[in-house]
C-alpha positions as CSV (number, residue, x, y, z in Angstrom):
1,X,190.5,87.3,64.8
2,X,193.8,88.7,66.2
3,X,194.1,91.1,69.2
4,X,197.0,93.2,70.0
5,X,198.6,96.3,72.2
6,X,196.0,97.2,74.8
7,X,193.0,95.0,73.2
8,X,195.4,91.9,73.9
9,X,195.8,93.0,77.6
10,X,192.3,93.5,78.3
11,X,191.5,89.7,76.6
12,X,194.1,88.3,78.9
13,X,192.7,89.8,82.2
14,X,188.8,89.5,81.3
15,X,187.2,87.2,84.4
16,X,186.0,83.9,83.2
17,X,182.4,84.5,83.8
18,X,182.5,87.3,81.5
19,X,184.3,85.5,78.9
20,X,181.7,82.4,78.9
21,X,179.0,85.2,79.3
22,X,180.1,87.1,75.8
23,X,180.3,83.5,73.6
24,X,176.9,83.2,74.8
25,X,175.4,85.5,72.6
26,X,177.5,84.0,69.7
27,X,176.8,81.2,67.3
28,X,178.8,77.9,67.8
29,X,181.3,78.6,65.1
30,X,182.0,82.1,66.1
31,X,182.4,80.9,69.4
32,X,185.2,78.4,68.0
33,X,186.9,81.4,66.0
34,X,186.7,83.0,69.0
35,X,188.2,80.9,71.0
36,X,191.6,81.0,69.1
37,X,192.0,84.4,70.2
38,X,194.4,83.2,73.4
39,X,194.6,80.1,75.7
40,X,192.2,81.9,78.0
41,X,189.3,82.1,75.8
42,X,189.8,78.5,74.8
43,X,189.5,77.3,78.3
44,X,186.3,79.6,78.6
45,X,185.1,77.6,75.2
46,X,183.8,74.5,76.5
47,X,181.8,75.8,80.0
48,X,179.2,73.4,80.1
49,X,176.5,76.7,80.3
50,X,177.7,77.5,76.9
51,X,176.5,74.0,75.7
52,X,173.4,72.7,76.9
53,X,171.9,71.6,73.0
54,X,174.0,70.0,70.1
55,X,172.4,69.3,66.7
56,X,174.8,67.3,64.5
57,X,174.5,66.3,61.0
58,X,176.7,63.5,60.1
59,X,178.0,63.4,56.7
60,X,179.6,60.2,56.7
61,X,183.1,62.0,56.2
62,X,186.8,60.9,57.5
63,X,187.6,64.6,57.2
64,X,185.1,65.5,59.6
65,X,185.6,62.4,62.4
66,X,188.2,64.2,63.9
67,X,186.7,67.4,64.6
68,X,183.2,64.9,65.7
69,X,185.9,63.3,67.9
70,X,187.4,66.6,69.6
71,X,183.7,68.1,70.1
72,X,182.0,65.1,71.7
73,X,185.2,64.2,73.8
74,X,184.7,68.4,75.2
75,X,180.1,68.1,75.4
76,X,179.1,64.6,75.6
77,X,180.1,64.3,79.2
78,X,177.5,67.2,80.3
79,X,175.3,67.8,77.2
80,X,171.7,67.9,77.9
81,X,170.0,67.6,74.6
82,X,171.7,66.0,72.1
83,X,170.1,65.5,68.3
84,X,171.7,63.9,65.5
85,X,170.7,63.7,62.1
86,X,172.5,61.9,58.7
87,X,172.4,63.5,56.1
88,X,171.8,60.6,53.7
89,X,169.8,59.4,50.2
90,X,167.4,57.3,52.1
91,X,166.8,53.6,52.8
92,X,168.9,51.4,51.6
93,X,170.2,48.0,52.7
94,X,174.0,47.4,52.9
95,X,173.8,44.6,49.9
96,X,173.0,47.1,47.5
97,X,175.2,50.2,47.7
98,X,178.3,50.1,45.7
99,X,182.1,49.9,47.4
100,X,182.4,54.0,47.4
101,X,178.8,53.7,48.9
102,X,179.9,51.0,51.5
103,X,182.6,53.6,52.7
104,X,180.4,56.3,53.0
105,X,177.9,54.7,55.2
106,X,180.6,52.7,57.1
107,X,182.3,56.8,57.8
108,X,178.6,57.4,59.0
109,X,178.1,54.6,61.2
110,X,181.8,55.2,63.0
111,X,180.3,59.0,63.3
112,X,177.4,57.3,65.7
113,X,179.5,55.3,67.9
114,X,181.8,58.2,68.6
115,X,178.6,60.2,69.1
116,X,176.9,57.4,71.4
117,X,180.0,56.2,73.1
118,X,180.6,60.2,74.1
119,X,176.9,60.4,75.9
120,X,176.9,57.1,77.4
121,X,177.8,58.1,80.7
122,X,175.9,61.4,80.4
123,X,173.6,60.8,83.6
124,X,172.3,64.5,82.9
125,X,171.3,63.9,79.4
126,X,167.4,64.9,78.9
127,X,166.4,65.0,75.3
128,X,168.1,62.5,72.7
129,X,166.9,62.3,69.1
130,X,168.5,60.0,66.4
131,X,167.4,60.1,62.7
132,X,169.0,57.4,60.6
133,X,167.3,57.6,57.2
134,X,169.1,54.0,56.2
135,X,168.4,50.5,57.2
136,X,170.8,47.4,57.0
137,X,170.3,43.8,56.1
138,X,171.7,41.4,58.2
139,X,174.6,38.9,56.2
140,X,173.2,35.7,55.0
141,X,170.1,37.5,53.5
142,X,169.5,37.3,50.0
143,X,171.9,39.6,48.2
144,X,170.8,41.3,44.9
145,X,174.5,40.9,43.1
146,X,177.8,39.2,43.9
147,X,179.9,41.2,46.5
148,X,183.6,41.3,46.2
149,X,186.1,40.5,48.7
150,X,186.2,44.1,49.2
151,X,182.5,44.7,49.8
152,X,182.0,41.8,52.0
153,X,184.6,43.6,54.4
154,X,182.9,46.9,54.3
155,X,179.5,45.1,54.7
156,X,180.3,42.8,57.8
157,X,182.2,45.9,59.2
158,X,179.2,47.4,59.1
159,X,177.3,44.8,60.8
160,X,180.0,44.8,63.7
161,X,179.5,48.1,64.3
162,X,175.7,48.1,64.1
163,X,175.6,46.2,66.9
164,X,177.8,48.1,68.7
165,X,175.2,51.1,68.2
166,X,172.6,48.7,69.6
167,X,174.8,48.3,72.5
168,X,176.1,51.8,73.4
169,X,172.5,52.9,73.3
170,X,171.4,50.5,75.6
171,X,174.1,51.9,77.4
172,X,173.0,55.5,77.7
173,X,169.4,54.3,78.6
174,X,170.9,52.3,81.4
175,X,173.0,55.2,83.0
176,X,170.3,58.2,81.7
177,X,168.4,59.6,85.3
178,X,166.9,62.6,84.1
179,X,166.2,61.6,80.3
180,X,162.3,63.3,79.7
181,X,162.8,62.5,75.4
182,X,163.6,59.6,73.4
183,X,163.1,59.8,70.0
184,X,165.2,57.0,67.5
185,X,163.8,57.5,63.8
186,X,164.1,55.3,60.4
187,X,167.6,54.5,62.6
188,X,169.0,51.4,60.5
189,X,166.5,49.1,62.5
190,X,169.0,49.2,65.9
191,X,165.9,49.3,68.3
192,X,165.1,46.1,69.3
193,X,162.5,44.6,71.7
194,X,165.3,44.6,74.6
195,X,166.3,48.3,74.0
196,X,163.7,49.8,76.4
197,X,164.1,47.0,78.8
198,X,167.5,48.8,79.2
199,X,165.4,51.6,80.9
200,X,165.6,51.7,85.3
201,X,162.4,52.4,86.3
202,X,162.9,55.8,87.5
203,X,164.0,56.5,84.4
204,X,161.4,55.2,82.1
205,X,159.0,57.5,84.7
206,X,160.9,60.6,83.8
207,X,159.8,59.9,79.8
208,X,157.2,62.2,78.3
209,X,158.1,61.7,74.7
210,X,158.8,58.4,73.2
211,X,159.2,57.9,69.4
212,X,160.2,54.5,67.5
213,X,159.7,55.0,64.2
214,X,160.3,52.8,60.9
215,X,161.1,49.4,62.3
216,X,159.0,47.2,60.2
217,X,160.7,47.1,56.5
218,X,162.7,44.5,57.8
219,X,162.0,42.8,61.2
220,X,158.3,42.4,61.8
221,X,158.3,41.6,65.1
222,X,157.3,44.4,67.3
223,X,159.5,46.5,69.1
224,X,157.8,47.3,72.0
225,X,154.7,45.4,73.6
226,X,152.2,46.7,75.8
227,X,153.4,45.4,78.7
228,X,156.6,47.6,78.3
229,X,154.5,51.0,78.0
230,X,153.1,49.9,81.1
231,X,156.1,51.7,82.8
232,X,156.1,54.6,81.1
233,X,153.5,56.5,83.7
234,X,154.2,59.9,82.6
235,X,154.2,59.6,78.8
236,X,152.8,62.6,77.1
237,X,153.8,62.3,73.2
238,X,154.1,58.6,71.6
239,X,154.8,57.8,67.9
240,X,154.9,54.5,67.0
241,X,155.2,52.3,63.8
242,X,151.1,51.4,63.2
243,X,151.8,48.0,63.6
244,X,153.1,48.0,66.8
245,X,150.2,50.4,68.2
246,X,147.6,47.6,69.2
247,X,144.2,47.3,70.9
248,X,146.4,46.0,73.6
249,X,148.2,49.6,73.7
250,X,145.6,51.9,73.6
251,X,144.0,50.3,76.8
252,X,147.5,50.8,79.0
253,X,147.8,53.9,77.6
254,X,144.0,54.7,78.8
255,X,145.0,53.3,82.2
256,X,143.8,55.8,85.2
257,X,147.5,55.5,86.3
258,X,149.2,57.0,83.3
259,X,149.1,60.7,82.4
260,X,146.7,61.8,79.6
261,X,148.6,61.3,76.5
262,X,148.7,64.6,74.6
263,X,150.3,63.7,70.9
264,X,149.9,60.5,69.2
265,X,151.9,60.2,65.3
266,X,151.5,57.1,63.8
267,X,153.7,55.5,60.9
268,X,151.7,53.2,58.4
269,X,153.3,51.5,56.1
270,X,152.6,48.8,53.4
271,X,150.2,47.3,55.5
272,X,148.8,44.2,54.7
273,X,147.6,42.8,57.5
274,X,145.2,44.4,60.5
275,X,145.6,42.0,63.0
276,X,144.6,43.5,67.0
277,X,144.1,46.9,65.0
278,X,142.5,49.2,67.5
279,X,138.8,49.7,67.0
280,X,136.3,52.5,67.2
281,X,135.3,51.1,71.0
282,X,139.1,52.0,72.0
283,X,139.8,55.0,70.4
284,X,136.8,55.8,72.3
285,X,138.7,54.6,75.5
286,X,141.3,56.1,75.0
287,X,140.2,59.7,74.0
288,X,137.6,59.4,77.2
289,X,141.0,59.7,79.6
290,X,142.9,61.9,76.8
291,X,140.5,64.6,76.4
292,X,143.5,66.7,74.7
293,X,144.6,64.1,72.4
294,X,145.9,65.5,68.8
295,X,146.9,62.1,66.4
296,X,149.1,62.6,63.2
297,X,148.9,59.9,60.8
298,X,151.6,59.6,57.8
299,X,150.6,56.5,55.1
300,X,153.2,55.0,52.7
301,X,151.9,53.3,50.1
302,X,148.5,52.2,51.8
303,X,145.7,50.5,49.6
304,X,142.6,52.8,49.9
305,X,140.7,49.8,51.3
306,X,143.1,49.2,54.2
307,X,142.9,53.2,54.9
308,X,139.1,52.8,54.5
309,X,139.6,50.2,58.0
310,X,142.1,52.2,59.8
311,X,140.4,55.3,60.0
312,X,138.1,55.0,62.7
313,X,135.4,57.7,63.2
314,X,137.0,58.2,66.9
315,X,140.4,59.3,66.1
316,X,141.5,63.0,67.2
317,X,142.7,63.3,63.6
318,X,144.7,66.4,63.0
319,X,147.2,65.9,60.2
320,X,147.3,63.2,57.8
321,X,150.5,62.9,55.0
322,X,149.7,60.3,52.6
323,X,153.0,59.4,50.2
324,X,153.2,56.8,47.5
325,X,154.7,55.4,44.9
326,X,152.2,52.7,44.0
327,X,148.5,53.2,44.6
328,X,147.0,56.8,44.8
329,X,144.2,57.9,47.6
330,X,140.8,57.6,46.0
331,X,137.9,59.8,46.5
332,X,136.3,57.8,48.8
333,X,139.2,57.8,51.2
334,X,139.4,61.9,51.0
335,X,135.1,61.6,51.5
336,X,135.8,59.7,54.6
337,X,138.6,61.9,56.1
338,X,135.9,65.2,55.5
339,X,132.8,63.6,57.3
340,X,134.9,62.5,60.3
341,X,137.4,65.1,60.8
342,X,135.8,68.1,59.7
343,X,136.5,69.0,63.2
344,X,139.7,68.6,63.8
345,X,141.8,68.1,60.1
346,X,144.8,71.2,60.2
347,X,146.8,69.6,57.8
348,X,146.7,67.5,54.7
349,X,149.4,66.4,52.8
350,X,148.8,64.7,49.2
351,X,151.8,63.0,47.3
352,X,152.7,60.6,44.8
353,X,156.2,60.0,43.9
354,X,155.9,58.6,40.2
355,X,156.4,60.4,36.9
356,X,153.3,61.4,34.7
357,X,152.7,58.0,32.9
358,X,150.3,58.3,30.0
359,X,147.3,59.0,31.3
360,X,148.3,61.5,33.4
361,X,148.0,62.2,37.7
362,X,145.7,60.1,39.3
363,X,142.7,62.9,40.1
364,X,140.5,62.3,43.0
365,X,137.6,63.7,42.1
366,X,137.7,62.1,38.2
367,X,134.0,61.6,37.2
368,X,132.3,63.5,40.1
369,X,130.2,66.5,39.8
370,X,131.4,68.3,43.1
371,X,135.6,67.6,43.7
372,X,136.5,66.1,46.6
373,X,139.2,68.6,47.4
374,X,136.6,71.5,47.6
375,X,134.0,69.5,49.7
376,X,137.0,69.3,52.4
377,X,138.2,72.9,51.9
378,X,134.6,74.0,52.5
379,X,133.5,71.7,55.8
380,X,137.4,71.4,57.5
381,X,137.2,74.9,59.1
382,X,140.3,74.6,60.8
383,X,142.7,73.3,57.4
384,X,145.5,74.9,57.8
385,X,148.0,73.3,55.6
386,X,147.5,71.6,52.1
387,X,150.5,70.1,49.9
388,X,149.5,68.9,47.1
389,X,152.1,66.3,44.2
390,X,151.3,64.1,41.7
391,X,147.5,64.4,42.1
392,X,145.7,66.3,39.4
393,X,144.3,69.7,40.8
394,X,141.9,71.6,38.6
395,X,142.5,75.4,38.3
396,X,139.3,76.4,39.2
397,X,139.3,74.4,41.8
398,X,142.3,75.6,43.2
399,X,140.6,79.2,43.4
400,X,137.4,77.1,45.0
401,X,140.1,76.3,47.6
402,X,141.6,79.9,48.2
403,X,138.4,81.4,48.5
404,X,136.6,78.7,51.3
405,X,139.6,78.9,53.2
406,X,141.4,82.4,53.0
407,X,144.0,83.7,55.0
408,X,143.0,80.6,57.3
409,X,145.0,78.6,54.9
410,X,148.2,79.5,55.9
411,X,150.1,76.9,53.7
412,X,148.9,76.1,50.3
413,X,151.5,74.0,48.2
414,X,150.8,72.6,44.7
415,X,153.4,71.8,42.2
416,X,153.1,73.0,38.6
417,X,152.8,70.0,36.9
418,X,150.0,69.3,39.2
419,X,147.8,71.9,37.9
420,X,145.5,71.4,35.1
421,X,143.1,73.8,33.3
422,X,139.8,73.5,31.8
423,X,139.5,74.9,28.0
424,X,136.4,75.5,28.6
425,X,137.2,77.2,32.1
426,X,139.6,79.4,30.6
427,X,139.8,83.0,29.5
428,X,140.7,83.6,26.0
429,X,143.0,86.6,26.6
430,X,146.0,86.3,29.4
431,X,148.1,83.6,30.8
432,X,146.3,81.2,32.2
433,X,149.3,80.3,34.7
434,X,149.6,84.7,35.5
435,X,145.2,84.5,36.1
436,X,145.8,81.0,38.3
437,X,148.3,82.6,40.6
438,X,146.3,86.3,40.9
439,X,143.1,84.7,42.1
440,X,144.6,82.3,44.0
441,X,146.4,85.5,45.8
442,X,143.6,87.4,46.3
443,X,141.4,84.3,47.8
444,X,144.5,83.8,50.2
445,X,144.9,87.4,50.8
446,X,148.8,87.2,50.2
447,X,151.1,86.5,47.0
448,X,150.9,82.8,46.3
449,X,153.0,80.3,43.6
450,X,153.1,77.2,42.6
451,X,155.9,75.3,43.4
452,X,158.6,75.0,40.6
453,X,160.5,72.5,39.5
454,X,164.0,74.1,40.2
455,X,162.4,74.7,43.7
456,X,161.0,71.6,44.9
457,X,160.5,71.3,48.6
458,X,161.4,68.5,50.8
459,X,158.0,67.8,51.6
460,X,157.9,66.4,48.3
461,X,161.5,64.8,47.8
462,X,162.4,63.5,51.1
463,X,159.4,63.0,52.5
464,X,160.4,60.5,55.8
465,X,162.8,63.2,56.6
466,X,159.7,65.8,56.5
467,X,157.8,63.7,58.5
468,X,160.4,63.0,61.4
469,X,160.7,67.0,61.4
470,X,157.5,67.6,61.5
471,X,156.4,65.2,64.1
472,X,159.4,66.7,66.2
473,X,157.6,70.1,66.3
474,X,154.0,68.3,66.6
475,X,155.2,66.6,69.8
476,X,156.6,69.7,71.1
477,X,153.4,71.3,70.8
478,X,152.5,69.9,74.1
């Protein structure tokens, strides 16, 4: 954008105020085309009104550092909500990505530092919310293949600057006085047991939202005791890795001197062992002085018996998002989840990430004369959302399902491969697909589709990044 004659006069003499007040109302890369209309509107570019939020996805690219550099040197100083996502191919460990790999992620892990060590001294900072997506073994572990000279480099660099992360954010909880949400998710396993001890106590006061999410694939030692959340009086949303949220917790939490807790999401995964699990008597507890509490619940590759222990009559259930790769959720456990949260169940989330082996999708309601799906369709009144992969789902069924629920069901997603029909079930004449999708429409009371291959959703292909979305807007729903 180029001004000249009388526009270019009037650009030059425009106050400040109105300046900063205009690139309000644009987006932030207009703004920055904007802003190379004259050296005027460049200095109006960076008023700290204009900037409160930033949402950064990292890419792990050299090309980009330097325009991550320039930004966070102009915001991080006066930023108030700062999120930061990586826009990664999920968990890996540093031993087993290749040298091109190695780069990527070591690009990606510079990207953070100049991100953290921009906000550090940010005393005004409120909201901060990391998502990582990637984990990384320490050196020494066992490696799956012989690393060059070259790779070994990369890898310890990597390391080195790990720790760094663990130390700059240590950093920003020290100097933070106004920070209200935390929230650092499958984040490459920085959080330790001494990162919250980093907190002053006015500061930890001035938390409502604290998430620390994915921290057991590696270390299993917890990363935050009870004791810890003792200080955190006026926590409103937690989510925790299951294993860390003991009997021990809920009683703090349901301490007279804490604020009811509002959200609770909880991360289970491959559990083997149940050891100070809480019990119905606490969830009891605990619900008693959180009248209001809502729990979310997402299961990676849980064994039906465990779930079976786990969930407790008690629990405010809400949403539950079971993924796996392994074992698939029985009957029994979807039984369970209708006869104690047919009260409270909005959202349910089915998914198994394997390819159709010979004997086809696991089906939950196999040898049953009434399918398990329906039953919960007909007694969860308030089900709001169902997502259904890798499970069978009958076509009549499926209609079963629009019809209890209607235009209640405001989300209904089931992918094609999913869907089986019954000869016997179906009509002679017509596509069975075209008659599927009609009724299910009509029972809905708006179009409806399967999902397609060419349009798979990320529910279904990156499911921890669903789940760190989704519990972002769950704890928002305070």
């Amino acid at each position: 954008m180029a001004l000249c004659g009388a526009s270019a006069t009037v650009a030059e003499v425009l106050p400040c105020e109105v300046i900063v007040h205009i690139f309000s109302f644009l987006s932030p890369w207009d703004r920055l085309r904007a802003s190379s209309v004259c050296s005027r509107w460049r200095e109006c570019l960076f008023y700290p009104s204009l900037w409160p939020e930033l949402r950064l996805r990292l890419r792990g690219s050299d090309a980009e550092r330097c325009r991550l550099d320039f930004l966070m040197k102009k915001c991080g100083s006066f930023v108030r909500e700062l999120r930061v996502e990586f826009e990664g191919s999920g968990s890996e460990s540093a031993a087993e990505l290749g040298t091109g790999e190695l780069v990527t992620l070591k690009a990606y892990v510079d990207e953070m530092v100049c991100v953290l060590r921009s906000v550090r001294t940010n005393r005004n900072l409120q909201k901060l919310s990391v998502f990582g997506d990637i984990y990384l073994q320490e050196q020494g572990e066992k490696q799956p293949y012989e690393m060059d000279e070259t790779d070994e480099k990369h890898s310890v660099n990597i390391m080195s600057r790990k720790h760094r992360i663990q130390q700059l954010i240590e950093e920003v909880l020290g100097n933070s006085k106004h920070l209200k949400w935390l929230s650092l998710g499958f984040m490459m396993e920085v959080v330790t047991p001494t990162t919250l001890a980093a907190l002053p106590q006015s500061s930890a006061n001035c938390i409502e939202h604290l998430s620390l999410l994915d921290t057991h694939f590696i270390n299993k030692s917890p990363v935050v005791e009870a004791v810890e959340l003792e200080r955190f009086l006026n926590l409103r949303s937690l989510a925790l890795d299951f294993c860390d949220f003991t009997a021990d917790v809920t009683r703090v939490l349901a301490n007279s001197n804490h604020v009811p807790l509002h959200r609770l999401s909880l991360l289970m995964s491959n559990i083997h062992a149940l050891d100070n699990m809480p019990q119905d008597a606490d969830w009891k507890v605990l619900t008693r002085h959180c009248a209001n509490l809502h729990v979310y619940i997402m299961a990676f590759n849980v064994r039906n018996d465990i779930l079976l222990r786990i969930l407790k009559p008690s629990i405010p259930l809400e949403r539950i998002h079971f993924d796996s790769s392994t074992n698939g959720i029985s009957g029994d456990v979807v039984d369970l989840i209708t006869q104690q949260y047919n009260k409270s169940l909005t959202h349910l989330l089915l998914i198994k990430d394997v390819e159709q082996g010979i004997n086809g999708f696991p089906d939950v309601g196999s040898d049953r004369n009434e399918d398990p799906m329906v039953i919960l369709a007909w007694k969860c009144r308030k089900l709001s959302h169902l997502s259904i992969h890798g499970y069978v789902v009958w076509a009549h069924n499926l209609i079963a399902i629009a019809r209890l629920r209607g235009p209640g069901l405001q989300v209904l997603e089931v992918t094609e491969e999913s869907i089986n029909f019954d000869a016997a079930m179906t009509p002679l004449d017509g596509d069975p697909m075209h008659n599927l999708i009609e009724e299910v429409s009509l029972g809905l009371g708006k179009r409806w589709h399967p999902v397609m291959k060419n349009e798979i959703l990320y529910v279904f292909s990156e499911t921890a990044r669903y789940f760190y979305k989704e519990m972002q807007r769950f704890s928002e729903g305070i």
